[in-house]
N, C-alpha and C positions, 0 to 999 in steps of 0.2 A: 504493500500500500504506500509505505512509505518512496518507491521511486515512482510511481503516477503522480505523487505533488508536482507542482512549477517548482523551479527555484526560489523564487519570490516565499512562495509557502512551507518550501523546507526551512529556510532561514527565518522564519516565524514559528516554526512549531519548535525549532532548536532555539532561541529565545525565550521562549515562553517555558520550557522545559527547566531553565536555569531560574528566571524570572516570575515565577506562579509561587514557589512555595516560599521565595524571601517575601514576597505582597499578602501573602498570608498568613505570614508571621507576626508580620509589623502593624495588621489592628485585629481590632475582638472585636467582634460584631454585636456581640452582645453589649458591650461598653460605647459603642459608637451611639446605640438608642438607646442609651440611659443618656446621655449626650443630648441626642433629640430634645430628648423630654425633659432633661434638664434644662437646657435653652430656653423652653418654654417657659418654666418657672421663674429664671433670672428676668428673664425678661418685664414678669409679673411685677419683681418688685423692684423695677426703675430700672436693670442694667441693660444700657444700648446694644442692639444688635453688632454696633462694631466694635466695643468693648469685647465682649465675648467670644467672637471670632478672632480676635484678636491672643484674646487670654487660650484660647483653645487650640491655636493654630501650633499642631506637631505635638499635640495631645492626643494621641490614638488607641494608645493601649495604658494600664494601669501600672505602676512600679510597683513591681514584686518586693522588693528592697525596703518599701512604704509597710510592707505587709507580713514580712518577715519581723520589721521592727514591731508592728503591732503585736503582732503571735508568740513574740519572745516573752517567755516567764523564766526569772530566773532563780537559779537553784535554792537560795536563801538569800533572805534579807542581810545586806552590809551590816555589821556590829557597828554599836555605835563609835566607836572609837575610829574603825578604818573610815566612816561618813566621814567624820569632821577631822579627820588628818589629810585628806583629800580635798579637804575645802579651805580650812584653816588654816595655811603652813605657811614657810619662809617666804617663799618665791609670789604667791601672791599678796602677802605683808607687803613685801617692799615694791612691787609693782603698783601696787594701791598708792602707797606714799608717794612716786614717782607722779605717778597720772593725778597728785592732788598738786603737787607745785604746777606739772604742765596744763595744767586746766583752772587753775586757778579761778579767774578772773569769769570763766561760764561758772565753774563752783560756785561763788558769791554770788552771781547772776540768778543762780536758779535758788539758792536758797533763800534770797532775798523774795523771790517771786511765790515760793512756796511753802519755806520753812521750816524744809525737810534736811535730816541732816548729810551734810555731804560725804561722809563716811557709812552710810547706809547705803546710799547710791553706789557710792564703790566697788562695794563689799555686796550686791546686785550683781552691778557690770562683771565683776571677778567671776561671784559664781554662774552665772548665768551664758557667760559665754568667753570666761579668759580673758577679760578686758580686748574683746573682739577677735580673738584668735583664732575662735572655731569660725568666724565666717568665711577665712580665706580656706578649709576644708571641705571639700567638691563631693566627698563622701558622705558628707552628715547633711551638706546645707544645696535643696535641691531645690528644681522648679515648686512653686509653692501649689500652683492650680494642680499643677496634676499630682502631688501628693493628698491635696486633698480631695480631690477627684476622686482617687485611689482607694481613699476613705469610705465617701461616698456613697461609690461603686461595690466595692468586694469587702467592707467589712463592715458586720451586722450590726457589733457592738458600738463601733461609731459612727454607721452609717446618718444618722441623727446631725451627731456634732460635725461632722463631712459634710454634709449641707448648707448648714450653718454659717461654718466660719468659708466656706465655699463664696456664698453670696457676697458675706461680708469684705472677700477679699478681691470680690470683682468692683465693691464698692468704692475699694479704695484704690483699684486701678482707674477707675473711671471718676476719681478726685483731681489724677497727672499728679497726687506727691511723688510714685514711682512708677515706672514702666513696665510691662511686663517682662523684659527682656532680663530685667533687677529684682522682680519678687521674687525672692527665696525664701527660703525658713527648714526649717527642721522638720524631719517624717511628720511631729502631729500637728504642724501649724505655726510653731513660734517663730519669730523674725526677730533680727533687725540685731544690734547690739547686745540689749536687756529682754530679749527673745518675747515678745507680744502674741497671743494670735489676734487673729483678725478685728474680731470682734470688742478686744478690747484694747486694741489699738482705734477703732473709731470710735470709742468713749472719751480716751485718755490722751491720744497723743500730740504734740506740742511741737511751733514751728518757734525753737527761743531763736534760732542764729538768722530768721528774717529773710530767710530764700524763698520764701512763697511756698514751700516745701515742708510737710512731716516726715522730715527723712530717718527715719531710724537705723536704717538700713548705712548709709554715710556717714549721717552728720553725729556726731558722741555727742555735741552739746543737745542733740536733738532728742536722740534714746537716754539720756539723763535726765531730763526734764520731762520726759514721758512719764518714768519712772516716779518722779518726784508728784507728777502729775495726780499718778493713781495714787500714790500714800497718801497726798493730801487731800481728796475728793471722799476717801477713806476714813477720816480723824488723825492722821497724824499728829499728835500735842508738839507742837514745838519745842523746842528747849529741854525736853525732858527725853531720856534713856529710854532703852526697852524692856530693859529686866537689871536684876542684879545679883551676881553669883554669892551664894550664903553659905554658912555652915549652922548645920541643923542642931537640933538634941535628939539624943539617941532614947528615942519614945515616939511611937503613935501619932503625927498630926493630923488636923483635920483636913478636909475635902474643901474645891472651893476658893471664891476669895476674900481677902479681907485686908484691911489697911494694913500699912507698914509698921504703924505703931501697935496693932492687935498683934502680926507676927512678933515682934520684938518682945513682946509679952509673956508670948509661948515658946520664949528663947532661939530662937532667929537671929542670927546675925550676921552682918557683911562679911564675906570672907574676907577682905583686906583692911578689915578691924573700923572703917570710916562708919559716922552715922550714916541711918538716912536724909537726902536733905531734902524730901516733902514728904515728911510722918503721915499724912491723909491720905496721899497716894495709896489705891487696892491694887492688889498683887497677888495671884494664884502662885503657889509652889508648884515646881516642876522638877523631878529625875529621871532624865533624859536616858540614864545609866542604872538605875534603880540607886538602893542606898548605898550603894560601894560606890559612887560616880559623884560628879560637881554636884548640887543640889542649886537654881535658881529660882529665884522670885520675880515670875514675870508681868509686865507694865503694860496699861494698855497699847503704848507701840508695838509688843511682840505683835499684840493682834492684828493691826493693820498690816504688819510685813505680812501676814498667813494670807491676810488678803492676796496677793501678790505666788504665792504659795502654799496650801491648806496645809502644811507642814510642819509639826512644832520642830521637827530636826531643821528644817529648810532656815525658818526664824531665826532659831539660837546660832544656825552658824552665818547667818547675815549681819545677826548683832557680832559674835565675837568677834570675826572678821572685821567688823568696820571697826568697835572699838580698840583693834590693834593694828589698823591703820591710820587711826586718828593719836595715833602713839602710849595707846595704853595698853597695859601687860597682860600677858596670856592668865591661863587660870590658875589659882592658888590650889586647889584641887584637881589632880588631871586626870582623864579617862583610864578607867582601870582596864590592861592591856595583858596577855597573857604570855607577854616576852616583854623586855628592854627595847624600846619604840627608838626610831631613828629620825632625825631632820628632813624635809624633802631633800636640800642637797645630797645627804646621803644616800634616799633613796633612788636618786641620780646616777650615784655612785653605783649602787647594788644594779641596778638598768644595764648600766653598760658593762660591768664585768660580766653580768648574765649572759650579756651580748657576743663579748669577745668568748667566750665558753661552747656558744651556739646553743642556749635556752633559752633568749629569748629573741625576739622581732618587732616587738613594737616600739612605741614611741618613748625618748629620754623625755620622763616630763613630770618624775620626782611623783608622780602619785601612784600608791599601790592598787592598782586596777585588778579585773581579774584577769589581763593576761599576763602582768607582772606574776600576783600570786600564784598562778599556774605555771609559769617559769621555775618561780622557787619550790613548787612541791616535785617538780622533775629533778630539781638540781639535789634535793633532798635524796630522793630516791638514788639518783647516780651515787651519792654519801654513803648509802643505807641507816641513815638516819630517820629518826621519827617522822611524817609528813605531818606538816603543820601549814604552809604557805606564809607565814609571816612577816612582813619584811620588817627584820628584827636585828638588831646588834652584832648580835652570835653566828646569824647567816652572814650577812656583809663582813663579818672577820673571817667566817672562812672563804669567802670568793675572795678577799684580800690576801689569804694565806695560800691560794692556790695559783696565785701569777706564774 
């Protein structure tokens, strides 16, 4: 059959041979009319025909990678110790101090405008995205429509909030603060610097630097004062802290909150020996660690960060972080750890001996993630020593005794 063809039509069916199953690959048919009929909806509520085409154009199939992240459960909850070592350390200390001389002058800008503290914002920025670091990351920080598309489309559990912040973020393409060529964000929707989704970027976000622009995405004094935006829209009290680390009495306290002068009653007190300086201030007790751990008395500020984060771990390490970026000292009380804890520098150090050894491959970046501690439980095993994964003292002396 095949020599009856013309030439004309042999050179098309040998085309189309190569050419059928990459065009089949590259959309779901199924996703293309949820498409349809999504369109239809955007449409419903204000978004232009050519906004949408626009935001849509080389949107054709769903990112797998969007839905892997969703579907990932992982093996156990971080201890609280490895949380806030990972959050709270050296490298982001002193990057915090860096970014408050080099900003100074938005710093003042925005807390004058707001009266939010500027070591809370930082200590955001830090965690929220490395003082911008992860944006330059192609791997985490994607097209935003079609991760939420993604959503949307193939996952049940957010299909809902895929919607959502969906619209919302066609809303704010079709505002011109950013193009769609620049909306990115992370698998579930966050953007920008101080990582926003959608929806709550069109509540909160703030053009301070005067480009005609809510640029979160660019401008820092912009995603700072976003930030600043929603604590204060929030209650944030001015002039006043979010908690304060205490040392308990060893008995029973109540549930609840209650003024600073009612805990100091029931023996309460600052861990770093100072009074309280507004006794009326109420304050719930929190142990974040149970009673081996810091014990803090938290202020209505923690609660507005939670805004920002339903998190009581997210909170405490926003607060500690900023108050030891605004140059105040770590905790008189430290997380109770189940080895001899190390510096991020050091953990730096353990990274890249792992590295030169060939256990591990990922990133020098001082925090014991799990592919670090999975490193160290292989390097253990090569020892036949105990598996533990901890990056601890003991291990970093023996990858240092094994140069």
């Amino acid at each position: 059959m095949f020599r009856s063809l013309s030439w004309p039509c042999q050179l098309f069916c040998i085309l189309l041979a190569f050419v059928s199953p990459v065009t089949v690959a590259s959309t779901d048919q199924g996703f293309e009319q949820w498409k349809r009929q999504f369109r239809k909806e955007a449409l419903s509520q204000g978004i232009t025909p050519e906004v949408f085409d626009r935001a849509f154009a080389g949107v054709n199939t769903p990112d797998q990678w969007v839905l892997d992240k969703a579907n990932y459960q992982p093996e156990f909850k971080a201890p609280v110790w490895q949380y806030f070592d990972n959050r709270v350390q050296q490298r982001a200390i002193q990057q915090g101090r860096q970014k408050r001389e080099e900003l100074k002058p938005w710093l003042d800008r925005i807390e004058r405008r707001f009266g939010v503290d500027r070591d809370i914002l930082l200590a955001i920025w830090s965690i929220e995205s490395s003082y911008g670091a992860i944006l330059g990351n192609q791997e985490v920080v994607r097209n935003l429509v079609r991760s939420l598309a993604t959503l949307a489309y193939a996952d049940p559990k957010r299909s809902k909030f895929g919607r959502q912040q969906l619209i919302a973020a066609l809303k704010i393409l079709q505002s011109g603060d950013i193009d769609e060529g620049h909306l990115v964000g992370s698998w579930a929707g966050a953007m920008g610097h101080t990582q926003f989704i959608p929806t709550s970027y069109l509540a909160y976000a703030v053009d301070i630097d005067g480009d005609g622009r809510r640029d979160i995405w660019n401008s820092v004094p912009d995603a700072l004062a976003t930030a600043a935006s929603l604590l204060a829209k929030n209650g944030w009290r001015t002039g006043e802290t979010w908690g304060y680390e205490v040392v308990i009495p060893n008995r029973k306290l109540p549930a609840g909150r209650r003024t600073l002068a009612e805990w100091q009653k029931l023996g309460v007190r600052r861990a770093n020996g100072k009074p309280f300086p507004r006794p009326a201030d109420k304050a719930e007790l929190k142990l974040p660690a149970g009673p081996d751990g810091p014990a803090f008395l938290m202020l209505k500020n923690f609660r507005v960060i939670k805004r920002y984060n339903n998190s009581d771990r997210y909170a405490t390490a926003v607060g500690l972080l900023g108050d030891q970026i605004g140059g105040g000292s770590g905790l008189v009380h430290d997380w109770p750890r189940p080895f001899t804890p190390i510096d991020s520098t050091e953990v730096e150090e353990l990274q890249k001996l792992l590295r030169e050894k060939g256990f591990y491959d990922g990133e020098i970046d001082g925090k014991a993630g799990p592919a670090t501690r999975k490193a160290i439980r292989v390097f253990e095993q090569s020892l036949g020593a105990e598996v533990q994964g901890y990056p601890s003292r003991e291990i970093l002396e023996r990858l240092r005794g094994g140069r």
